[in-house]
C-alpha angles and dihedrals in degrees: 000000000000123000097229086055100046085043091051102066101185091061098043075063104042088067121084127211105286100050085045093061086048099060097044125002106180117101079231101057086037084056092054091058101056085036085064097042092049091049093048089049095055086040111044131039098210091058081058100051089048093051083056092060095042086050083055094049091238120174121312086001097083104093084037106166081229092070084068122116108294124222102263082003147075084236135058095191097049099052082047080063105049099036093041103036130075113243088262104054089033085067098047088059100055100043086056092055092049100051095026107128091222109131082195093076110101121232104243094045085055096047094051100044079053091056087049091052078053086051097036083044114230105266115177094355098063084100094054093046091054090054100046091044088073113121110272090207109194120182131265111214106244135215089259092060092046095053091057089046113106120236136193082216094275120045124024113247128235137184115257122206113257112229123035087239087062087043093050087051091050088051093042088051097046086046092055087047095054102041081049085058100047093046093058089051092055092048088054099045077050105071091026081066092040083059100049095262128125131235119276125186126247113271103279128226101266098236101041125138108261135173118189085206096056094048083053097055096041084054086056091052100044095030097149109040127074095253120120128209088238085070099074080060101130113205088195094192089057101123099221091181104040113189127215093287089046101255136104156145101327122219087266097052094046086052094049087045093057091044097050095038114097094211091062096056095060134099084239114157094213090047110033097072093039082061102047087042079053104056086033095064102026095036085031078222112188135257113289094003105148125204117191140226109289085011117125148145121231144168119211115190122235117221099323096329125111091168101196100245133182125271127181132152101184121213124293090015124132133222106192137227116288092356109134125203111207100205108205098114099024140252135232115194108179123204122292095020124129128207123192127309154165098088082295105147113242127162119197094216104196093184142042118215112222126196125183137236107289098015127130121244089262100076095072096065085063105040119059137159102222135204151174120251112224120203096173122207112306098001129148127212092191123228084252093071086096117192131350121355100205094212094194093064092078098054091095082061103257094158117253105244093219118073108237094031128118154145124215131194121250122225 
C-alpha cells in the first residue's frame, strides 16, 4: 500500500473493502493496516474522535472497509473498539452509536453496540438513556381514514409529492421518525439489561402475520445484540410523516413511491444513499445488505387489510437487481443469502390469491393464503429464476427447486 495513503488516515477509511484489496492483498499487509489504525487510536485523540464518527456511519464513513466481518464478530470496527479503547472512551463510543440520528446506522450494528453499553455499564450517560428511552408513538392509519381514501377499484390512491426534491425530503423525514423510534427501543432494552432483564419485544399488532420458524431462524442471524425477531416486524399502515390532520403517507405507500419512482432507480449519487438510509431505518436492514438498482420491497393492502409481516434482510445478503419482495406474508433473507440479479425481473410473491368457483375476479384481491419466503444463510435464487415465484405453491411440500429456498406457514 502506499505510504501517503497508510499515513492519511481519513482517506485509508474512507475505502471500503474492495478498493482496500486492491491496494494490498496479502493478510499481512491487511494486518498492517488494522495494526496502524489501532496504534493511532491509543496515540492520538482526534483519531478517536474520528473513529467515533465512522462507528456512527457518518458521511463518507458508511461503506467504511472497517464494517467489514471482524475477526470472532460480525464487525471489524466494533472489536477494534473493545479489544484497542480504555473503558471510558469504549463507552463513549458506544453510546454514540446507540443514540446517534444517522439513519445510516444499521440496525444490527446499533443493537449490538447496545448489548456491549449493557456489558461496558452506562456511567454518566444512564440520565440521557432514560430520557431517550420515552415511547416515540407514531399513528396507525385507521379504518375511518381508509374509508375516506379514494380507490381505482383496486388499489387505494394517494397523493404523491410533486418534485423528487419534495420526495427526498419525505424519505429523509420518515427515515428521521423511525431511527427516532428505534433509538428509543434500544434506551429502554439498555437499562432493562442494566437491570438483569432480557430483551422483550414491543407490544405487537394482535392479527399480524407470525412464524415461529421465521422468528427461529432471524434470532440465529442477530444472537448477541439486543435485538429480537419480533423488530423486523413491519406494521405497514404506521404513518412515520404525519401531516396537520394526523395522516399521512403509510410504510407501504412510501415503499411503492420509491419503487415506481425513475429517480430511484438510478445509480444517482443524491438519491442513491437517501434511499438506502431509508430502507435501513424504516426495513432495519442489516449491515452490508445490498439492494440493488430496481430492486425494492413493498406491501400492497388487500381489500382493507395492511396485516403487520416480517421483514429481514440479514447482513451480507443481496437483493438483486430488479428483483422485487411482496411482503404480505413476510420474508426472511438470512446473511450471506442472493436473490436474483442482473436487471432480470423477479417478484418474491409471499401470498397466493384464491377465488372460488363463481366468483368474480375481485375476490381474489381480498382473499389470500399467505406465507413467509425463506432464503436461508448463504442461498441463491439464480438470475434464471425469470419472473414470480409464487412461494405458496411449495406449503403442501412440492419440493423448491433451489437449495436454501422455503416457504413456511404462518399461525
Amino acid at each position: 500500500m502506499p505510504d501517503d495513503l497508510l499515513s492519511d488516515l481519513p482517506t485509508l477509511l474512507r475505502a471500503n473493502n474492495d478498493i482496500l484489496d486492491a491496494l494490498n492483498g496479502s493478510a499481512r499487509e491487511r494486518k498492517a493496516v488494522r495494526d496502524e489504525l489501532r496504534t493511532a487510536l491509543v496515540a492520538d485523540p482526534t483519531t478517536y474522535d474520528l473513529f467515533v464518527s465512522v462507528c456512527c456511519f457518518r458521511e463518507p464513513y458508511g461503506e467504511s472497509w472497517v464494517h467489514g466481518p471482524g475477526d470472532n464478530g460480525p464487525y471489524l470496527s466494533l472489536e477494534i473498539a473493545a479489544d484497542t479503547l480504555d473503558e471510558d472512551q469504549y463507552r463513549r463510543l458506544l453510546f454514540s452509536v446507540v443514540t446517534s440520528d444517522s439513519a445510516a446506522v444499521p440496525y444490527d450494528y446499533r443493537a449490538l453496540a447496545a448489548a456491549g453499553l449493557v456489558g461496558a455499564g452506562a456511567g454518566e450517560y444512564l440520565a440521557e438513556l432514560t430520557e431517550l428511552a420515552k415511547p416515540v408513538d407514531l399513528p396507525v392509519r385507521g379504518l375511518p381514514a381508509k374509508l375516506a381514501s379514494r380507490t381505482d377499484g383496486i388499489d387505494h390512491l394517494f397523493a404523491v409529492p410533486e418534485t423528487v426534491a419534495d420526495r427526498l425530503r419525505l424519505l429523509r423525514a420518515a427515515s428521521a421518525a423511525l431511527t427516532a423510534e428505534t433509538r428509543s427501543r434500544l434506551a429502554r432494552r439498555i437499562i432493562d439489561g442494566l437491570r438483569g432483564q432480557p430483551p422483550t419485544a414491543d407490544s405487537e399488532a394482535a392479527d399480524a402475520y407470525l412464524s415461529a420458524e421465521a422468528e427461529r431462524l432471524i434470532g440465529a442471524d442477530i444472537a448477541g445484540s439486543l435485538a429480537v425477531p419480533r423488530d423486523y416486524l413491519v406494521v405497514w399502515d404506521q404513518i412515520p410523516v404525519p401531516g396537520p390532520d394526523g395522516d399521512g403517507l403509510t410504510i407501504a405507500e412510501l415503499l411503492r413511491v420509491v419503487l415506481l419512482c425513475g429517480e430511484f432507480k438510478l445509480p444517482d449519487s443524491t438519491v442513491r444513499p437517501v434511499l438506502i438510509d431509508f430502507y435501513r431505518a424504516v426495513l432495519r436492514i442489516s449491515g452490508r445488505a445490498i439492494i440493488g438498482l430496481g430492486a425494492g420491497v413493498f406491501h400492497v393492502e388487500h381489500g382493507v387489510d395492511a396485516i403487520p409481516s416480517l421483514f429481514y434482510l440479514g447482513r451480507d445478503a443481496v437483493l438483486g437487481k430488479g428483483c422485487v419482495v411482496d411482503c404480505v406474508g413476510g420474508a426472511v433473507l438470512q446473511s450471506g443469502s442472493f436473490l436474483g440479479g442482473g436487471f432480470i425481473p423477479i417478484l418474491i410473491h409471499t401470498h397466493k390469491h384464491i377465488r372460488s368457483v363463481g366468483e368474480p375476479g375481485s375476490a381474489e384481491r381480498k382473499r389470500v393464503l399467505p406465507c413467509v419466503f425463506v432464503a436461508e444463510a448463504g442461498a441463491r435464487l439464480p438470475m434464471e429464476a425469470i419472473g414470480i415465484f409464487e412461494s405458496a405453491n411449495y406449503l403442501d411440500g412440492t419440493p423448491v427447486p433451489y437449495a436454501g429456498i422455503r416457504a413456511l406457514p404462518l399461525r
